[in-house]
C-alpha beads as a LAMMPS data file, in Angstrom:
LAMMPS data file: protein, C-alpha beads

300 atoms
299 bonds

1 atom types
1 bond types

-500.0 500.0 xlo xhi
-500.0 500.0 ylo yhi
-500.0 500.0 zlo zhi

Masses

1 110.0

Atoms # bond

1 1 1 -359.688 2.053 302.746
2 1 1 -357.845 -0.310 300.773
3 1 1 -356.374 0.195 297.585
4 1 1 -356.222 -1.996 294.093
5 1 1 -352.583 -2.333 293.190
6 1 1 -350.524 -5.147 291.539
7 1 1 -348.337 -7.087 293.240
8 1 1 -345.377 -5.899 294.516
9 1 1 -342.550 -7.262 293.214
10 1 1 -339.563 -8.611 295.069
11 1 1 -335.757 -9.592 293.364
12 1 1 -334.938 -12.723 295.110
13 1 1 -331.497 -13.393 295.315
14 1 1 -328.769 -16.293 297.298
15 1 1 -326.148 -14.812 299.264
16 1 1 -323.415 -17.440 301.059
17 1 1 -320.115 -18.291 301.915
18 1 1 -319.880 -21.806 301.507
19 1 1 -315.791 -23.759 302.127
20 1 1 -317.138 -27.088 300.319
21 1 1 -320.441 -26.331 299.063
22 1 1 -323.099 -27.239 301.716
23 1 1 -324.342 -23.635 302.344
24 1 1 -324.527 -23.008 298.880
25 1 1 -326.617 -26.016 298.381
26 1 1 -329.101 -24.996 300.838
27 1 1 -329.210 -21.123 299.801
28 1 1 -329.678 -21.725 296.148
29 1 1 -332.167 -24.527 296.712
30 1 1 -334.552 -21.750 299.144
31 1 1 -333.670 -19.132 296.791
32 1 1 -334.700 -21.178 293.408
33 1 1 -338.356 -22.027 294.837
34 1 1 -338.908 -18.718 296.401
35 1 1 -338.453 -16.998 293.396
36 1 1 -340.683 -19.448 290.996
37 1 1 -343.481 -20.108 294.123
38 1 1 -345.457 -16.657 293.321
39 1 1 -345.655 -14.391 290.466
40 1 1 -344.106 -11.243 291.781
41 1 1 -340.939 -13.099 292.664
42 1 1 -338.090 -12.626 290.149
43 1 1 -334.514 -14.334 290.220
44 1 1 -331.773 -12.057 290.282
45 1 1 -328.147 -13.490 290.749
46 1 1 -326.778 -14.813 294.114
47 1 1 -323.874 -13.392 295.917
48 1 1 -320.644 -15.670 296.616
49 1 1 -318.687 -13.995 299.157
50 1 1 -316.688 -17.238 299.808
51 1 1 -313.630 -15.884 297.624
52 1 1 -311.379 -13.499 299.518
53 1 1 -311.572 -10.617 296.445
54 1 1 -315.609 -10.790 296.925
55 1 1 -315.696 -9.544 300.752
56 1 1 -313.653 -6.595 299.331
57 1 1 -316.760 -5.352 297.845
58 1 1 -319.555 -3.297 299.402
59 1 1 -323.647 -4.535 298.974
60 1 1 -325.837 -2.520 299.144
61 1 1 -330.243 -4.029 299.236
62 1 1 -333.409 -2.395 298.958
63 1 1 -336.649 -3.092 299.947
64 1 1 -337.856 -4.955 296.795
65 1 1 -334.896 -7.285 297.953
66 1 1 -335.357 -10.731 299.096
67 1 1 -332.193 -12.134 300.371
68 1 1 -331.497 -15.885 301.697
69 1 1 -328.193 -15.391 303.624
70 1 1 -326.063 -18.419 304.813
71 1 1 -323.388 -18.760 306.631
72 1 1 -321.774 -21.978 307.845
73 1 1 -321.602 -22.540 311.771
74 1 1 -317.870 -22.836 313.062
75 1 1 -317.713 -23.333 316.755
76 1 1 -321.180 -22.691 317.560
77 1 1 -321.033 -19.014 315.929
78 1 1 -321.004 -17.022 312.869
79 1 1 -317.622 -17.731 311.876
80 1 1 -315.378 -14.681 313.311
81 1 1 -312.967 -14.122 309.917
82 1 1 -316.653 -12.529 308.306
83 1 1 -317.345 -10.201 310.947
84 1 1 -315.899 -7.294 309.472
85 1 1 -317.187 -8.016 306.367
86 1 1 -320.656 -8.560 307.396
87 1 1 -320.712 -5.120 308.996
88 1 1 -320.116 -3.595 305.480
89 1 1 -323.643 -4.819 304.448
90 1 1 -326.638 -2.063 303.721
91 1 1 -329.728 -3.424 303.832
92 1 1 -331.930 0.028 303.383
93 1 1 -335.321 -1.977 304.330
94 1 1 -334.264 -5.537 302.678
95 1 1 -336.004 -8.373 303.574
96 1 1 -333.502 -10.848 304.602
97 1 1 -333.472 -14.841 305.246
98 1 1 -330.730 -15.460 307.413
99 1 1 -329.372 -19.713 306.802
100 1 1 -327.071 -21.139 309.072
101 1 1 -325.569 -24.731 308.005
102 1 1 -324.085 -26.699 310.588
103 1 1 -321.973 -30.217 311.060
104 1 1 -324.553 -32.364 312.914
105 1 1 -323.441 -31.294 316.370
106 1 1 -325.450 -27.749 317.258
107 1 1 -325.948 -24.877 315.654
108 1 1 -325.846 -23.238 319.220
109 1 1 -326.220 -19.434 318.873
110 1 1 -324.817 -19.249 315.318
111 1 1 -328.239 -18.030 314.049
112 1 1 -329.278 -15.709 316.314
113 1 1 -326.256 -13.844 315.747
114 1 1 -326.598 -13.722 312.212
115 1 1 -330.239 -12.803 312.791
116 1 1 -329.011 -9.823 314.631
117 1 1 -326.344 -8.670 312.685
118 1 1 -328.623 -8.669 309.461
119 1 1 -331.395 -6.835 311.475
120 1 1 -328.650 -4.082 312.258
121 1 1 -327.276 -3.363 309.301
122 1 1 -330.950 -2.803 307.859
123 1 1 -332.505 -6.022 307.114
124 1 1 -335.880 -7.334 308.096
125 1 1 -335.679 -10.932 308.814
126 1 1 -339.093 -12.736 308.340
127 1 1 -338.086 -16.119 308.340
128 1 1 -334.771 -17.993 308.910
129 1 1 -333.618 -21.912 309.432
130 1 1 -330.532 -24.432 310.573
131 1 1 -329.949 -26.881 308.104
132 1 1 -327.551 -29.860 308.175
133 1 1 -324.522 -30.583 306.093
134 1 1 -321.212 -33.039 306.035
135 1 1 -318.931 -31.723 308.373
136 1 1 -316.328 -30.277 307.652
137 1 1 -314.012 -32.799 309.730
138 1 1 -315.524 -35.606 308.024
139 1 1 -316.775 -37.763 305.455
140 1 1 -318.688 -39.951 307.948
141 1 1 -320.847 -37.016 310.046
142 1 1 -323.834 -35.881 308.561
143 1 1 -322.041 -37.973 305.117
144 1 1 -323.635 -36.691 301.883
145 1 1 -325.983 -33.654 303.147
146 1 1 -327.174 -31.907 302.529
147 1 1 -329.333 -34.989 300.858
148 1 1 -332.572 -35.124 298.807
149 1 1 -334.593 -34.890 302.326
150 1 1 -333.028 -31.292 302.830
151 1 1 -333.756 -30.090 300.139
152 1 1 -337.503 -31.054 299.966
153 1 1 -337.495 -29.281 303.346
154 1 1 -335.567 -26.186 302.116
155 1 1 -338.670 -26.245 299.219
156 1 1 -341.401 -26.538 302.056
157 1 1 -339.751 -23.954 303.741
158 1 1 -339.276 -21.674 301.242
159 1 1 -343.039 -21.858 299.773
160 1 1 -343.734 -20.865 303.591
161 1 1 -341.596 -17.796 303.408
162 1 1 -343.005 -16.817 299.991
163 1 1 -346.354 -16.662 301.142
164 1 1 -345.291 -14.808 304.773
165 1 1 -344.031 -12.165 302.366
166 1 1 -346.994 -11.793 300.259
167 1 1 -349.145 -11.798 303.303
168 1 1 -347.303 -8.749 304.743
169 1 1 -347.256 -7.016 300.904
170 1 1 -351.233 -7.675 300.884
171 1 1 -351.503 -5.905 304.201
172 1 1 -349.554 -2.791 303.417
173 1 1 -351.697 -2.711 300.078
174 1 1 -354.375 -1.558 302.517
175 1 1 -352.601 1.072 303.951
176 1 1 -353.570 4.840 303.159
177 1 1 -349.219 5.518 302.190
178 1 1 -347.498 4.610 299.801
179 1 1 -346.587 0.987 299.420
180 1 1 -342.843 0.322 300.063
181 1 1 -343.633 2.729 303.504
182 1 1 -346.695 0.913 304.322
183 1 1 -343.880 -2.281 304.169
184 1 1 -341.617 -1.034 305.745
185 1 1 -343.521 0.085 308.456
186 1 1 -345.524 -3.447 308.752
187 1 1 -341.752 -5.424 309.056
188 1 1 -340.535 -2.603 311.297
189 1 1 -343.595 -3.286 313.508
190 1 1 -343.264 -7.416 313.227
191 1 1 -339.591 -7.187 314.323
192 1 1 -336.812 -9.503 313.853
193 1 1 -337.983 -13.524 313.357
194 1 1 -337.779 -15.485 316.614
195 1 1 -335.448 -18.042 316.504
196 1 1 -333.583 -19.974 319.079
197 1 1 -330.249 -18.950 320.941
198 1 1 -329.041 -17.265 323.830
199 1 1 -328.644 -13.278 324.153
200 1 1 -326.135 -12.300 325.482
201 1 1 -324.099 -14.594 322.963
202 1 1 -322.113 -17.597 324.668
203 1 1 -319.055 -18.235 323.962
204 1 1 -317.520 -19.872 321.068
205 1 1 -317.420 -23.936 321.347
206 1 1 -314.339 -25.443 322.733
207 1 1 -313.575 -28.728 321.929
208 1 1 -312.416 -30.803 324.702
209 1 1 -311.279 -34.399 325.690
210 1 1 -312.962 -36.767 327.722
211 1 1 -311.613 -35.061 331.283
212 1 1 -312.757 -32.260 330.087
213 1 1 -309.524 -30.210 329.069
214 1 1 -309.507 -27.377 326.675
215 1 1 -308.159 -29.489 323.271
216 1 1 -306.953 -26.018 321.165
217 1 1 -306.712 -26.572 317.280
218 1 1 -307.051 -23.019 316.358
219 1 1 -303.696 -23.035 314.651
220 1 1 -304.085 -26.503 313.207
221 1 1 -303.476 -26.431 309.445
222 1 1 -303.778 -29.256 306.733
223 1 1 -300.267 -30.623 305.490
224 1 1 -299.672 -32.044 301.969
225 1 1 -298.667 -34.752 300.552
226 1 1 -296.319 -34.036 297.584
227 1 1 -296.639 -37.392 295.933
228 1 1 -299.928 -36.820 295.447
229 1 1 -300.192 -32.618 294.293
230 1 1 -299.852 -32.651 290.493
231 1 1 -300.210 -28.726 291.061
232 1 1 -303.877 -28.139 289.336
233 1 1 -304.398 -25.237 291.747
234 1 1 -307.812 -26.237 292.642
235 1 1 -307.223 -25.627 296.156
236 1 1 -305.653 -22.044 295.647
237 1 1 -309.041 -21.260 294.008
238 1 1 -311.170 -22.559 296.751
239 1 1 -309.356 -21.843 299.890
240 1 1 -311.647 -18.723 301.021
241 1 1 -308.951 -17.118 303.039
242 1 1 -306.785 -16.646 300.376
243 1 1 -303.936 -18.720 302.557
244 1 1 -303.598 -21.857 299.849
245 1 1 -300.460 -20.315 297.406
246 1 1 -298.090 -21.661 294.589
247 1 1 -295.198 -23.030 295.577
248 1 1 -294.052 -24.446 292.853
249 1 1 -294.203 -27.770 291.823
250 1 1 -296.623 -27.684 294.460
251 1 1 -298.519 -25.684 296.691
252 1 1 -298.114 -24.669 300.300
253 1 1 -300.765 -23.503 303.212
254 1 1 -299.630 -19.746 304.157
255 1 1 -301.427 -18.299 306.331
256 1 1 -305.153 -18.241 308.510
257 1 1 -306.999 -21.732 308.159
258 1 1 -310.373 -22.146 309.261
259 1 1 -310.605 -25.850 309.004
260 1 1 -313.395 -25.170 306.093
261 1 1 -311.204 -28.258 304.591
262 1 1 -312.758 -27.018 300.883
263 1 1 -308.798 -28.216 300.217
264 1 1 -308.900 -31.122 301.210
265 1 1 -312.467 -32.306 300.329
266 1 1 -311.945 -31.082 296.942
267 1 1 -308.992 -31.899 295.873
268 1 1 -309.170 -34.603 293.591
269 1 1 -305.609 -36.343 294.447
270 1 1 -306.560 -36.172 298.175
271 1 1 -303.251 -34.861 298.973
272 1 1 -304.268 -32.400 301.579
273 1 1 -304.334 -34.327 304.824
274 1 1 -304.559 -33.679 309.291
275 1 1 -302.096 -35.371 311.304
276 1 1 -302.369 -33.430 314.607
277 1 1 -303.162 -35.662 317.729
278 1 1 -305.889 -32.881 318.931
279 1 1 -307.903 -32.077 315.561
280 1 1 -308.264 -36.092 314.857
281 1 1 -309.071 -36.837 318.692
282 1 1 -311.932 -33.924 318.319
283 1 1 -313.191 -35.429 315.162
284 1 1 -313.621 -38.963 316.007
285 1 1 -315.501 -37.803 319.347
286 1 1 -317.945 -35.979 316.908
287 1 1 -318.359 -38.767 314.897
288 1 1 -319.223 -41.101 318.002
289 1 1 -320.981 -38.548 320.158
290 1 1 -323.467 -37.080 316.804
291 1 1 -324.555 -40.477 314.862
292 1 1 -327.868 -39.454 315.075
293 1 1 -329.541 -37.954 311.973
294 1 1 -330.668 -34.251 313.166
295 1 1 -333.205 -32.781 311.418
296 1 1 -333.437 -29.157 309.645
297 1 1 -335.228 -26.515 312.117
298 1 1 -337.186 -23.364 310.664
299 1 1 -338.597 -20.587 311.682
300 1 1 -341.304 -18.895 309.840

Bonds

1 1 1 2
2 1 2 3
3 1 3 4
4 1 4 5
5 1 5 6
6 1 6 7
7 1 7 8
8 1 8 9
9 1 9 10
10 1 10 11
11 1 11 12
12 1 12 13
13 1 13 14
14 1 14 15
15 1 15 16
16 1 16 17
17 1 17 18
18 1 18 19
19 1 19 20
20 1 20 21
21 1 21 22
22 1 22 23
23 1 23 24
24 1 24 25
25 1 25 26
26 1 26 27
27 1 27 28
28 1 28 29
29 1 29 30
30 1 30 31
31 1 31 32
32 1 32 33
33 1 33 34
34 1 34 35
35 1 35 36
36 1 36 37
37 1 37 38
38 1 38 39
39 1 39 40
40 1 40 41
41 1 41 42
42 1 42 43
43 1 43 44
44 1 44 45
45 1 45 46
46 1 46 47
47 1 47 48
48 1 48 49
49 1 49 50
50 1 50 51
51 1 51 52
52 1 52 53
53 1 53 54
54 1 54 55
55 1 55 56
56 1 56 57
57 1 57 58
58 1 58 59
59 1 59 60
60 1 60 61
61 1 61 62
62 1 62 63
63 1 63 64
64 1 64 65
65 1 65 66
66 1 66 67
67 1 67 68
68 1 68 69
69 1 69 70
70 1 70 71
71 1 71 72
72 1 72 73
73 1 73 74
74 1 74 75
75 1 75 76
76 1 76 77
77 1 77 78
78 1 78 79
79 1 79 80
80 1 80 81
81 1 81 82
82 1 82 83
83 1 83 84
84 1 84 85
85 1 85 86
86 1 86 87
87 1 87 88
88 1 88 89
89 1 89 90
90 1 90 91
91 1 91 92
92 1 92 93
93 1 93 94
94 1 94 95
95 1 95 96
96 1 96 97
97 1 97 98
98 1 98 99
99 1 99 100
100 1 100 101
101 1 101 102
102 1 102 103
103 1 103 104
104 1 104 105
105 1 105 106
106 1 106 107
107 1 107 108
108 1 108 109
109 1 109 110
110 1 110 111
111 1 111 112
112 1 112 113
113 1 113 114
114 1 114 115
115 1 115 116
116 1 116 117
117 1 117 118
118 1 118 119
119 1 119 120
120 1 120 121
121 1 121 122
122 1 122 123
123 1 123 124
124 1 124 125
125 1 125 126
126 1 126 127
127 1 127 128
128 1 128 129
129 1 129 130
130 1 130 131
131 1 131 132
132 1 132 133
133 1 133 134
134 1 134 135
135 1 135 136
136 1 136 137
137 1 137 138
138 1 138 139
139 1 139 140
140 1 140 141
141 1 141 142
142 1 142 143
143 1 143 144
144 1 144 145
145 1 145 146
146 1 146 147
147 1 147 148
148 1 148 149
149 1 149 150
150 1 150 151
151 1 151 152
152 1 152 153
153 1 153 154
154 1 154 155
155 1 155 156
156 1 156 157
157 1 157 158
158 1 158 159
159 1 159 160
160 1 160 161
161 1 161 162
162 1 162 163
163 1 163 164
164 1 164 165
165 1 165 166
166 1 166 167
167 1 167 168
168 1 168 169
169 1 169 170
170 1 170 171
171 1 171 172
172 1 172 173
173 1 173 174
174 1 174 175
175 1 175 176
176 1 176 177
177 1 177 178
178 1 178 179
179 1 179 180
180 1 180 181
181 1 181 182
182 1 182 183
183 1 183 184
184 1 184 185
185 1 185 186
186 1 186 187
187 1 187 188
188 1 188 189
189 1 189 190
190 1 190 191
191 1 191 192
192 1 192 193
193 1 193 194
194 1 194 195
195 1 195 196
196 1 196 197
197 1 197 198
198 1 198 199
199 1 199 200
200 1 200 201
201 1 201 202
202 1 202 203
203 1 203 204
204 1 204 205
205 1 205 206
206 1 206 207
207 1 207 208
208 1 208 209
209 1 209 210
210 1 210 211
211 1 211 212
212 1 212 213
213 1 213 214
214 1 214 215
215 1 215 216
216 1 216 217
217 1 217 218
218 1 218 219
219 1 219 220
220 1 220 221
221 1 221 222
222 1 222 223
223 1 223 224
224 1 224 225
225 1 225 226
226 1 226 227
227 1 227 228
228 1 228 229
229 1 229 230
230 1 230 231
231 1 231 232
232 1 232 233
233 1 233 234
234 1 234 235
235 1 235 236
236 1 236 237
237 1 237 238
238 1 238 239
239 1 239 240
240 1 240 241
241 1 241 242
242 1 242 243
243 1 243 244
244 1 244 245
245 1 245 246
246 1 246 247
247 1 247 248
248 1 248 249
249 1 249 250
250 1 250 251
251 1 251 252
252 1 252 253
253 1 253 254
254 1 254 255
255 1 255 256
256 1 256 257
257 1 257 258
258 1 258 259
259 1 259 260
260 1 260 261
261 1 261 262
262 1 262 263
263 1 263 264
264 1 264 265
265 1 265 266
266 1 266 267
267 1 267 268
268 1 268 269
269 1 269 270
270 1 270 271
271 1 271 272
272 1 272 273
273 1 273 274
274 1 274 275
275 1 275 276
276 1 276 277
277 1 277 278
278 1 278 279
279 1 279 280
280 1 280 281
281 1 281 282
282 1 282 283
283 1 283 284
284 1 284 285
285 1 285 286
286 1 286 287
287 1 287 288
288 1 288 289
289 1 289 290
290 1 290 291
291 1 291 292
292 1 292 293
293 1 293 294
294 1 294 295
295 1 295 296
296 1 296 297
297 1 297 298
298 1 298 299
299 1 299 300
């Protein structure tokens, strides 16, 4: 027999890593309308684990938790340098809605994998989407998206996910235990949001040329052009491997790059810059071979 209780309530809360901005765009914008679409869902602050120092740290969820989790799709995957962070994560019972933000290509198996990892570490995944932003490569694929069509999506989407939650909070209201068990059970028993992707994982993407030979950037770095550095330091702040560093007068690149180009698309000098034959043969074949506008896909 059912029982009269209030509404549960959930702490909704952003949680990305985001080079130039795009995932963070998308997370916040799910996260805002989430939290104002029903009554018992409250705003708590997000989590930006794009800064070296903040994957140092250890989070820990709960099952009033509500957390939209974005990652940004490099090479078809959840981008390898946040593996070991991501398996620091406790969810104890969270409910979790994994993001994954790609450049107009394919998000591929990127959000399955994120899917998974968040269900392993103790999340409960109701709901989860691929949105679209600028690539990182360019300023011409995907240009200036996540746009205002995105984000009414990411709204749609989120009112959907809202009321999902509520739905399963109503049913374990009915449930002779109490609540957060009856919840917890319920998600348990719903399992892990289908989304698309292939298990076992494929590979990660490899760009190639047009005789289809392996073109390897993985060591490709941005260089810099002095006459144009005036030393601000904005790129030391936003490089999210820590591998931007004084050099005084100006700066130098020291270490892992993941061609998030947060340097170079936000630097306001432009005096970060590519020059290798492979990296600007790979981006001009994205640019011609993805002209078409994709569209967001969600899962609910």
């Amino acid at each position: 027999m059912g029982r009269e209780v209030e509404a549960m309530p959930f702490l909704v809360r952003g949680m990305y890593f985001s080079g130039t901005g795009t995932t963070e765009k998308i997370v916040t914008a799910v996260a805002e309308v989430l939290a104002r679409t029903e009554e018992n869902f409250f705003r708590n602050p997000d989590i930006d684990f794009t800064p070296p120092a903040a994957r140092k740290k250890t989070y820990r969820f709960g099952p009033q938790d509500v957390v939209v989790f974005g990652v940004p799709v490099i090479a078809g995957r959840v981008p390898n340098v946040l593996l070991p962070f991501l398996d620091t994560l406790e969810g104890n019972g969270a409910i979790a809605v994994p993001i994954v933000l790609y450049g107009n290509r394919n998000f591929d198996d990127a959000l399955i994998e994120l899917r998974n990892i968040l269900q392993e570490h103790g999340f409960h995944t109701v709901a989860a989407a691929a949105f679209i932003g600028e690539h990182s490569f360019s300023k011409v694929l995907a240009a200036g998206r996540p746009d205002e069509a995105d984000i009414d999506v990411a709204a749609d989407f989120a009112k959907a996910v809202a009321a999902k939650i509520n739905a399963y909070a109503a049913d374990a209201a009915g449930e002779d235990q109490p609540l957060d068990e009856a919840l917890e059970k319920i998600l348990a028993e719903a399992g892990p949001v289908p989304v698309d992707g292939e298990q076992p994982l494929r590979p990660y993407y490899k760009p190639q040329d047009r005789q289809g030979n392996h073109i390897n950037i993985l060591k490709v770095k941005p260089k810099l052009d002095e006459t144009k550095c005036t030393g601000c330091g904005i790129c030391v702040q936003v490089c999210p491997m820590g591998s931007i560093k004084w050099d005084r007068p100006y700066v130098k690149v020291d270490g892992i790059c993941i061609k998030c180009c947060g340097c170079e698309k936000k630097c306001p000098e432009g005096a970060f810059y590519f020059d290798d034959p492979g990296y600007l043969y790979h981006k001009e074949e994205l640019e011609l071979g993805y002209p078409e506008r994709k569209e967001p896909k969600l899962f609910v």
